[in-house]
N, C-alpha and C positions, 0 to 999 in steps of 0.2 A: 481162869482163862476165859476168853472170850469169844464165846461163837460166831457172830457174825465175821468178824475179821477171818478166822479162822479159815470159814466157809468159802469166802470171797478168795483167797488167796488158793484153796483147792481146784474152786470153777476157774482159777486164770483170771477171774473179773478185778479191774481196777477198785481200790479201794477207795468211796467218798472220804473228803477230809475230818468228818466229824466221826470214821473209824479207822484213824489213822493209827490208832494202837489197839494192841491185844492181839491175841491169836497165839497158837501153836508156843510154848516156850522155844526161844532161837538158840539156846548154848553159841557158843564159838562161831556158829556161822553167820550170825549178826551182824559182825565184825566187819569193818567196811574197808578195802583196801586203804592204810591210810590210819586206821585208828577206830573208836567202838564209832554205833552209831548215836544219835541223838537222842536222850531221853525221850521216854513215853509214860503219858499219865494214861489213866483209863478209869471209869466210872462205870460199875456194875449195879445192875439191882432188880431184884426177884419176889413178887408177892404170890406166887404162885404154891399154895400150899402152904407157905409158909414164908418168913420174911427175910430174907439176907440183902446186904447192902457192902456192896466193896470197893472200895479205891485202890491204886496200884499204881507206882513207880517203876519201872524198870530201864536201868541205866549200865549199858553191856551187860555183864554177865548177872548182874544181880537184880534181883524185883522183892522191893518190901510189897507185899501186900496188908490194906491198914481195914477190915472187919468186923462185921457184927451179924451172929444172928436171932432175931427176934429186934423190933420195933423198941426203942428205947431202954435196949441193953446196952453195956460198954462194948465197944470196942476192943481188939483186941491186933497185934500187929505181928507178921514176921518177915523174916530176909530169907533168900533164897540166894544160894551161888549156882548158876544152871552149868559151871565149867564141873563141875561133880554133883549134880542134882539136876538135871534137864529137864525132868519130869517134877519138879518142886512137890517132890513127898515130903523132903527130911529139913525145917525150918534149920536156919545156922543160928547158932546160940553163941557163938561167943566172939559176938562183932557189934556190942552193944552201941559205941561210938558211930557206928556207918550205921547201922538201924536208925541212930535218933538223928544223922546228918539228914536220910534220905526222908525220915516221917516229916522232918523240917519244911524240907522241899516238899513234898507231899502238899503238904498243910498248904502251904503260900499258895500253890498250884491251885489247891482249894477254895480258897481266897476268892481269887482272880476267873477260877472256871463260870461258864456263864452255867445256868439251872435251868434245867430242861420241863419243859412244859409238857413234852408227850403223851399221849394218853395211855392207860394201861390198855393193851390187847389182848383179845381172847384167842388161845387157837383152839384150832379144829381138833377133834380125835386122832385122824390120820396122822400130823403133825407131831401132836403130843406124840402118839407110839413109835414113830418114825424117830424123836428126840429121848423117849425113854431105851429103843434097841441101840441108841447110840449113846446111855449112859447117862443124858444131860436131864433130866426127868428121872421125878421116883413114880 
């Protein structure tokens, strides 16, 4: 999951387009009068302590998420159906076909995503504790 989105959709504040995905898993209520909504990719990644790196599809009800943690480990991938997993605890296993549609997609999206130059940030104490009583910090 993704904080900032998350965050931003709490405060009521518009979300810039460069975090037009992630946040909150949506179950069913994604759902747009009309039909799912539009796929979303998302790009995660965390050196803080230690190293994870995540990419993520989610298209209606389902988000592969495609993973690694530590710098030059494999990767590793799962599906999630949020219509009976909302909270994406319990990876689905036997949807091997729509796993490797979506890592498909995933990838191309890959491809084509521009690579971000950002710099890493330091935050403050306050901050950290403020994200560790909310779980996202060890």
């Amino acid at each position: 999951m993704d904080l900032a989105p998350t965050i931003l959709d709490l405060a009521g504040v518009p979300r810039p387009a460069q975090l037009a995905a992630g946040g909150l898993p949506r179950g069913d209520a994604a759902a747009t009068p009309g039909g799912d909504p539009d796929p979303e990719f998302a790009y995660y990644r965390s050196r803080r302590n230690y190293y994870y790196e995540a990419w993520a599809l989610r298209d209606g009800p389902w988000t592969l998420i495609h993973h690694r943690m530590g710098r030059g480990q494999p990767f590793s991938t799962e599906i999630y159906d949020a219509r009976v997993d909302p909270s994406e605890r319990s990876p689905v296993r036997d949807q091997p076909e729509r796993e490797r549609e979506m890592l498909a997609r995933l990838e191309s999206w890959r491809e084509r995503a521009p690579q971000s130059n950002a710099p890493d940030i330091e935050l403050d104490a306050e901050t950290v504790e403020h994200l560790r009583a909310l779980g996202y910090a060890n």
